[in-house]
C-alpha positions in Angstrom: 128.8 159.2 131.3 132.4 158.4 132.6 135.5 159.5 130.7 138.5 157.3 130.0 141.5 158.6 130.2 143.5 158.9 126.8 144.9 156.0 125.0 147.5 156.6 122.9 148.2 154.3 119.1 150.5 155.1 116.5 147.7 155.0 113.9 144.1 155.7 114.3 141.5 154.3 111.3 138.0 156.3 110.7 135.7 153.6 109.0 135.9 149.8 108.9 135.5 149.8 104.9 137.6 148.5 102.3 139.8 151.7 102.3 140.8 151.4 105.9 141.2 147.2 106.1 143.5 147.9 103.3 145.5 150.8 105.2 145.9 148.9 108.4 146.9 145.4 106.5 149.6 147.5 104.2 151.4 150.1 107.4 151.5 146.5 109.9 152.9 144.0 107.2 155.4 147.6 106.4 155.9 148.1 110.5 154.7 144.5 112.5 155.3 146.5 115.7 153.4 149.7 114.7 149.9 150.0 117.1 146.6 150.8 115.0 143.2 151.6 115.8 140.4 150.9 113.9 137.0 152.8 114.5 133.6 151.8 113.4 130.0 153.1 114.1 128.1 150.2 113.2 128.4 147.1 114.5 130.6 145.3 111.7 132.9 146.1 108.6 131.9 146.7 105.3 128.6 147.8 105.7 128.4 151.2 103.6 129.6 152.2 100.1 132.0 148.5 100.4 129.6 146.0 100.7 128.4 143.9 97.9 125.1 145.4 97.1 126.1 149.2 97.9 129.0 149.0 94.9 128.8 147.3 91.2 131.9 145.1 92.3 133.0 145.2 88.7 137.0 145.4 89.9 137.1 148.5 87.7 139.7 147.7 84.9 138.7 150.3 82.7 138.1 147.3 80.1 134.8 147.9 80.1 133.8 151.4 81.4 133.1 153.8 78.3 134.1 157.4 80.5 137.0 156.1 81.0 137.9 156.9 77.3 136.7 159.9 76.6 136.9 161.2 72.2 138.1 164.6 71.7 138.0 165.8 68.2 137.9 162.2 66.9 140.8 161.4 68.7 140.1 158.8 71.8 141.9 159.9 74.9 143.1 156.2 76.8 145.4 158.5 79.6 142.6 156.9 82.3 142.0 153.7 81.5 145.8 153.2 81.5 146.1 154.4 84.7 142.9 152.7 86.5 144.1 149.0 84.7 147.8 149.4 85.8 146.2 150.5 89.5 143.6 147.4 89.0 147.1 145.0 88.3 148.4 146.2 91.4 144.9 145.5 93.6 145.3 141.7 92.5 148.9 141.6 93.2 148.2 142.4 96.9 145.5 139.8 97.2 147.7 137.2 95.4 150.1 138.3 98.0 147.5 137.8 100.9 146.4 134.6 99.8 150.1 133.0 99.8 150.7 134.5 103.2 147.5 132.4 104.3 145.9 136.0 105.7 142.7 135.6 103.4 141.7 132.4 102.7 139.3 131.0 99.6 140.2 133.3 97.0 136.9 132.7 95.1 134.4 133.8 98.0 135.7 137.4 97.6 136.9 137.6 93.4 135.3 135.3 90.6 136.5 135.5 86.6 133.4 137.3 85.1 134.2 139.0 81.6 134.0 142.5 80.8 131.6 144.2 77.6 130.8 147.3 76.6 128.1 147.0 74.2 126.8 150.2 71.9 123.8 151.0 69.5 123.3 153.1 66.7 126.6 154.3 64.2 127.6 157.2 65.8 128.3 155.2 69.1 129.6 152.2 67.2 132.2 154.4 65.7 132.9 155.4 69.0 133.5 152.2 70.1 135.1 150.9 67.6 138.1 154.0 67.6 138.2 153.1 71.7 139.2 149.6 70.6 141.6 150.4 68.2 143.2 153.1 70.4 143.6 150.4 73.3 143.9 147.2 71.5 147.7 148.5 71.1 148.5 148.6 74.5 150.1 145.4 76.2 147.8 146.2 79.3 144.2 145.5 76.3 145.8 143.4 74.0 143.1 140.6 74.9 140.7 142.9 73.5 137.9 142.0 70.9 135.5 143.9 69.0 132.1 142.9 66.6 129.7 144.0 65.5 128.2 141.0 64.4 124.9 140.2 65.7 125.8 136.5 66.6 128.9 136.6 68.0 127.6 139.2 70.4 124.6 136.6 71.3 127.6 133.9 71.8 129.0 136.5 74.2 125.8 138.1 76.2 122.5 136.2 74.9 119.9 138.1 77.2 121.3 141.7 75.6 120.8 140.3 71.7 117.3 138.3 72.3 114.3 140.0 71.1 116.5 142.8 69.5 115.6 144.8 66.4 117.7 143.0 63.7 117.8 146.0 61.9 119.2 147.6 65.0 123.0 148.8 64.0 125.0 147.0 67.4 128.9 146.6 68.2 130.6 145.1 71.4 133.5 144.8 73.1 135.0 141.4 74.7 137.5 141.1 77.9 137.8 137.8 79.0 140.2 138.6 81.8 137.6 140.6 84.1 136.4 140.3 87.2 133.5 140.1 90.0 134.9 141.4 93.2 132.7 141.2 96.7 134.3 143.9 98.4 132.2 143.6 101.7 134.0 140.4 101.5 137.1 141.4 100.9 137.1 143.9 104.0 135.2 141.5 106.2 138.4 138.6 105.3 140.8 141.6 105.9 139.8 143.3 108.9 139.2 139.2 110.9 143.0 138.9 110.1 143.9 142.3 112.1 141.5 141.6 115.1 143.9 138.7 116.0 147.1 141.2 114.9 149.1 141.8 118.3 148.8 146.1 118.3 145.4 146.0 116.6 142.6 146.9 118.3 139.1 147.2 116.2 136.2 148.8 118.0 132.7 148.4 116.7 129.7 150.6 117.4 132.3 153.7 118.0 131.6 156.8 116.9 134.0 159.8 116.4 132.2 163.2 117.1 135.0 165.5 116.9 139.1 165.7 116.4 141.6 168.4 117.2 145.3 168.7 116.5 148.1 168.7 119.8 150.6 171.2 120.3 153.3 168.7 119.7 151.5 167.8 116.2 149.5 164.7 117.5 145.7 164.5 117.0 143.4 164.1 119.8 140.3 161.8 118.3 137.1 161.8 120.7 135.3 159.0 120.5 132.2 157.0 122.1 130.9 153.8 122.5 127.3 154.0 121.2 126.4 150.9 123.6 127.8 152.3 126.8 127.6 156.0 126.3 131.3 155.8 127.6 133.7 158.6 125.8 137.5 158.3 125.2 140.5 160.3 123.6 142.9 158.7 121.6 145.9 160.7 120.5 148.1 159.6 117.3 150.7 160.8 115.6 148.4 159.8 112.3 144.9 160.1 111.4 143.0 158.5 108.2 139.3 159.0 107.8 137.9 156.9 105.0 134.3 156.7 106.3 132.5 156.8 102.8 130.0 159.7 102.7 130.7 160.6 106.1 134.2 162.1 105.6 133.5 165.3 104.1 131.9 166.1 107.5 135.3 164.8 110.0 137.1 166.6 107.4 135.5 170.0 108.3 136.3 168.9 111.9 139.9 168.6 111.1 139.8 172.3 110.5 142.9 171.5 108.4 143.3 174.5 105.9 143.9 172.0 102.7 140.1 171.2 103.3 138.2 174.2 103.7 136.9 174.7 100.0 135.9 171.2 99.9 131.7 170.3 99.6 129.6 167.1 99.1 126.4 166.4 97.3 124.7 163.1 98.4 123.3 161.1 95.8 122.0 157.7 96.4 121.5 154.7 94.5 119.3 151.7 93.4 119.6 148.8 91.8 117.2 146.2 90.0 118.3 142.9 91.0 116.9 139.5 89.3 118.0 136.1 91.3 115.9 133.5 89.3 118.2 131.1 88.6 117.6 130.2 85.3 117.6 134.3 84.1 121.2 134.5 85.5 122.6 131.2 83.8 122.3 133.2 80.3 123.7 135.9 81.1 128.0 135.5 82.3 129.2 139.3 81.8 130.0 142.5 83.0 127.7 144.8 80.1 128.3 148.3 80.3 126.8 151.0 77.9 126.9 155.3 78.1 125.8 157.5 80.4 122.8 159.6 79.5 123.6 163.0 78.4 124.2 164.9 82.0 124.5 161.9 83.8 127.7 161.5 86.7 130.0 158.7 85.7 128.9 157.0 88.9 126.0 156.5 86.8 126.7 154.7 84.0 124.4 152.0 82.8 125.2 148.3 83.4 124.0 144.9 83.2 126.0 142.7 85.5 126.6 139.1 86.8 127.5 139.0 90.5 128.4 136.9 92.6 126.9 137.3 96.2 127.5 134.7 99.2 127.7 131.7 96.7 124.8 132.7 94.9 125.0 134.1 91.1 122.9 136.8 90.3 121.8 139.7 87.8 122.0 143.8 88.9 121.2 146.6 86.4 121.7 150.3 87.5 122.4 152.2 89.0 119.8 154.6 89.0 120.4 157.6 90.4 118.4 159.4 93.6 118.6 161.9 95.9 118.7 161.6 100.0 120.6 164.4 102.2 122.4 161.9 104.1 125.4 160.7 103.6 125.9 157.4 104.3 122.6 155.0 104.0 122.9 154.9 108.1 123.6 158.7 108.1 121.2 161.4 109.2 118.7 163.7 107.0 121.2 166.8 108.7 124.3 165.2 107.1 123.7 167.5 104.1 123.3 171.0 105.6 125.6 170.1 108.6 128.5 170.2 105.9 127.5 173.3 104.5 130.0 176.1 105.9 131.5 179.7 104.8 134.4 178.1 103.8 132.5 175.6 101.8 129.5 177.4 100.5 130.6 179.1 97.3 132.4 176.1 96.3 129.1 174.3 96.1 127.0 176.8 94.5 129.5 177.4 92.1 129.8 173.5 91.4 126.0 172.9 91.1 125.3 176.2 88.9 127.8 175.0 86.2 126.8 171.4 86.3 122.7 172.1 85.8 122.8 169.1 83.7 123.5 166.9 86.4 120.6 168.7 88.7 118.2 168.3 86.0 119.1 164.7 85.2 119.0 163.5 89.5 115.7 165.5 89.0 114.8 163.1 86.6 115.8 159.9 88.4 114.1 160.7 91.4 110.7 161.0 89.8 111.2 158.2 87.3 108.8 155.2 88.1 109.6 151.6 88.3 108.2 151.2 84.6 110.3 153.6 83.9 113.4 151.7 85.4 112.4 148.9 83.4 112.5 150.7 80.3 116.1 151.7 81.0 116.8 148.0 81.5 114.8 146.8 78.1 117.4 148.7 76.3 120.3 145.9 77.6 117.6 143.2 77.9 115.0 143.5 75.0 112.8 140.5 76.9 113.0 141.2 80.4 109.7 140.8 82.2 108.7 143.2 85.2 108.3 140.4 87.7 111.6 138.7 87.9 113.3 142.2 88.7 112.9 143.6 92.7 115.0 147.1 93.4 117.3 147.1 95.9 118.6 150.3 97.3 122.4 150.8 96.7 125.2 152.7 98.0 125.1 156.6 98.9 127.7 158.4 97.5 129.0 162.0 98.3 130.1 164.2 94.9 132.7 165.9 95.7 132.9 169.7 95.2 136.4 171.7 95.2 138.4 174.4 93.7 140.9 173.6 91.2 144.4 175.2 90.7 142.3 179.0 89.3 139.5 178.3 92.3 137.4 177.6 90.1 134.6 175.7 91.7 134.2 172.7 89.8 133.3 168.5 90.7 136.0 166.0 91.5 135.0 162.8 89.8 136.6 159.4 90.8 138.5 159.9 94.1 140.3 162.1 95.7 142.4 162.1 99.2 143.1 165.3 101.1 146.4 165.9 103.3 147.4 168.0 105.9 150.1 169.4 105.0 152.7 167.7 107.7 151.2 164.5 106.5 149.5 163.5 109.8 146.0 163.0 108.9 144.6 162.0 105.3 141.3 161.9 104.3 139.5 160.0 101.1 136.7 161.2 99.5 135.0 160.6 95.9 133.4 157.2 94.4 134.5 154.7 91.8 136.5 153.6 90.9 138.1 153.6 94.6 137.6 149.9 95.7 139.3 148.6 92.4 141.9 150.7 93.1 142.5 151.1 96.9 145.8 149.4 96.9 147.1 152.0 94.7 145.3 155.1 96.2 146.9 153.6 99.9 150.5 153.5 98.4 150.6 156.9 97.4 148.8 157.9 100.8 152.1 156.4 102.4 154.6 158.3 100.2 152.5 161.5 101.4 152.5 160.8 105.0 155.3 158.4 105.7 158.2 160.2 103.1 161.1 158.6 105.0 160.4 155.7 105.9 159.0 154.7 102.3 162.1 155.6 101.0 164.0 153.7 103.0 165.5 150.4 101.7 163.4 147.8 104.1 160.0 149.2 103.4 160.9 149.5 99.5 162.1 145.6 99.7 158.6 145.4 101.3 156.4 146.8 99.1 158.0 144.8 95.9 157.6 141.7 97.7 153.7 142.7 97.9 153.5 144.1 94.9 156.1 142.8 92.6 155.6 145.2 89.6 155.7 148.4 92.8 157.5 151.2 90.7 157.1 149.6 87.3 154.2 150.9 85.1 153.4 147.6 83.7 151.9 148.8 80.2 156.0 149.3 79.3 156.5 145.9 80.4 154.8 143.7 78.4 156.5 140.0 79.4 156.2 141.0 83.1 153.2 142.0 82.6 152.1 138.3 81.2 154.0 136.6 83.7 152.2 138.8 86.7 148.5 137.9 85.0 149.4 134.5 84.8 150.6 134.1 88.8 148.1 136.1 90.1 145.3 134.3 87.9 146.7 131.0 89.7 146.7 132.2 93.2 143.2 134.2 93.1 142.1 130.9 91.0 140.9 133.3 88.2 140.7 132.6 84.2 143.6 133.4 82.1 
């Protein structure tokens, strides 16, 4: 196998997924003449945790998603759904800007205007739901909210979830009509085309990265190899970002960098029961979620959802939650015990002794049959009937372990991005509700690792003319808030 001498690129991209397409789309449109790489081991983007059937695609808005709002003594805590909407607002901002710049075309192949529920039983969680409402129904960002709990205006809303239902049963619901589907595989796919034509942007396909090491003069040296050819090169960059689902936890370790050493993974995978009879997925046109069983990772949360895949509408209900040591659905059986390390392994024994909930409840999912599956879904859909419904295997997603500020060993939900310390590498780790949100998670990932020049008065201009509301938290402004809705809903040819 022949070497290549090194190639050098301002910017080198682990992972053609939503994260990276994102990345590369914000630092050129910041920087036309900066040079990027973008390295993928399969043989086109989007094909882990971003593609369409591997995520919910829900565009997490926190309008819906019941953890996001969690009730302590009776008092509803809305500190993260603020945060993930306002993030959300500045995700469809940057398409909206994309689309008018003509670099993603057809709007509706990638988002569609599908409306958000969250739909409760029994009076304890109707309470529950109906405090959440009340706490956010007062923010500007929720003020299209609406609640019932009456049986037939819920039906007008979801039919499938009310048919066949106990009338007795004690039910309440919440109504957004201003959410979304989002195809991220899409999304990325659209994204990343634009770049291969980008003068200084060179994609590579069927690439693997085995190993990284840091220069004398600050630089990184990434090895990489063609999986076709066998043929190996070096690039070295002046900055690193590895957003390779799953798979970063282990090019983290690679690194070496200190800020990552007490960082661990726990694969767990994913499946979905998917229903594309036609006339089944007419009746149903929302995004339903419910609460998480007792135990149960917010990754898990039950949902019953409309999507919209290549044209075609269709029903999903999951996840359900298994096990698998890799860590991507392409990885390898050793991904899990390759990752394990002294610097690592406390972290994850501490993590998975005080979260025996969780262990006991992935125990569960594993064994539970597909009757059992079914059963989960005749709590959302009372009639459903075994035959329309197939499962489909979903994304594998990597928990993340760490220490917190005590070093405590404890798990990072949602996600999380690690940087060295002189900002030259960055790595993302975690699960949802990262696609919704990527725009936001990528603009902080620039203050980190770009502090001057995102000060500076050209990139700032920049970043308001992409994101108009950049800098503003839009909850405090409720008239641009209305105006932004209204533009974006135009340009991405969504309801409002």
């Amino acid at each position: 196998m022949s070497t290549n001498k090194n190639t050098e690129s301002d910017v080198v991209l682990i992972g053609a997924g939503i994260m990276s397409a994102t990345l590369g789309l914000l630092l050129k449109e910041l920087n036309p003449k900066a040079t990027i790489e973008i390295l993928e081991r399969l043989d086109s983007a989007a094909q882990e945790s971003s593609d369409a059937m591997n995520n919910a695609g829900t565009g997490h808005a926190a309008f819906c998603e019941l953890n996001y709002t969690p009730e302590k003594n009776g008092v509803i805590d809305t500190t993260k759904a603020l945060n993930i909407c306002q993030q959300f607002e500045e995700s469809r901002q940057f398409w909206s800007y994309l689309v008018r710049q003509n670099i993603i075309e057809s709007p509706k192949t990638f988002v569609n205007s599908v409306p958000h529920m969250s739909f409760v039983w029994g009076d304890k969680n109707a309470q529950f739901l109906k405090n959440r409402y009340h706490a956010l129904k007062k923010e500007p960002l929720f003020q299209a909210m609406e609640y019932s709990e009456d049986t037939s205006v819920i039906k007008e809303w979801a039919p499938l979830i009310m048919e066949g239902r106990d009338a007795k049963d004690k039910v309440a619901a919440t109504y957004m009509n201003l959410g979304t589907d989002v195809n991220f595989g899409e999304l990325t796919r659209k994204m990343i085309k634009h770049q291969v034509n980008q003068e200084g942007v060179n994609v590579s396909f069927q690439t693997e990265v085995y190993d990284l090491k840091r220069t004398k003069d600050h630089k990184w040296n990434v090895f990489i190899k063609d999986l076709k050819t066998g043929q190996k090169r070096t690039i070295t960059t002046k900055f690193v970002f590895i957003g390779a689902g799953g798979a970063s936890i282990l090019l983290l370790e690679k690194s070496g960098i200190p800020e990552g050493k007490a960082y661990g993974g726990f694969p767990v995978s994913g499946q979905w029961l998917v229903c594309e009879d036609e006339k089944l997925a007419e009746q149903h046109f929302a995004k339903v979620y419910g609460l998480a069983s007792v135990g149960a990772p917010p990754m898990s949360v039950p949902h019953l959802d409309t999507r919209y895949v290549n044209g075609k509408k269709s029903l999903l209900f999951g996840p359900y939650a298994g096990f698998s040591t890799k860590f991507l659905k392409t990885g390898s059986y050793w991904d899990l015990f390759k990752s394990i390390s002294t610097g690592n392994i406390g972290t994850m024994v501490g993590a998975g002794l005080d979260n025996m909930d969780l262990t006991k409840y992935l125990i569960s999912e594993v064994l539970a049959s597909q009757d059992k599956k079914i059963d989960a879904l005749r709590s959302y859909f009372p009639n459903v009937k075994k035959q329309d419904w197939r499962l489909e295997i979903a994304g594998q997603r990597v928990q993340t372990m760490k220490r917190n500020k005590d070093g405590k060993a404890e798990l990072a939900f949602g996600t999380e991005v690690v940087n060295a310390a002189d900002g030259s590498l960055a790595v993302l780790l975690g699960a949802s509700p990262g696609a919704s949100t990527t725009v936001t998670i990528m603009l902080k990932l620039i203050e980190k690792c770009f502090p001057n020049e995102f000060k500076s008065a050209e990139w700032q201009e920049k970043f308001k003319e992409m994101i108009p509301s950049f800098g503003l938290k839009l909850n405090d402004h409720p008239e641009l808030l209305k105006e932004l809705r209204a533009e974006t809903s135009k340009t991405l040819e969504l309801k409002y």
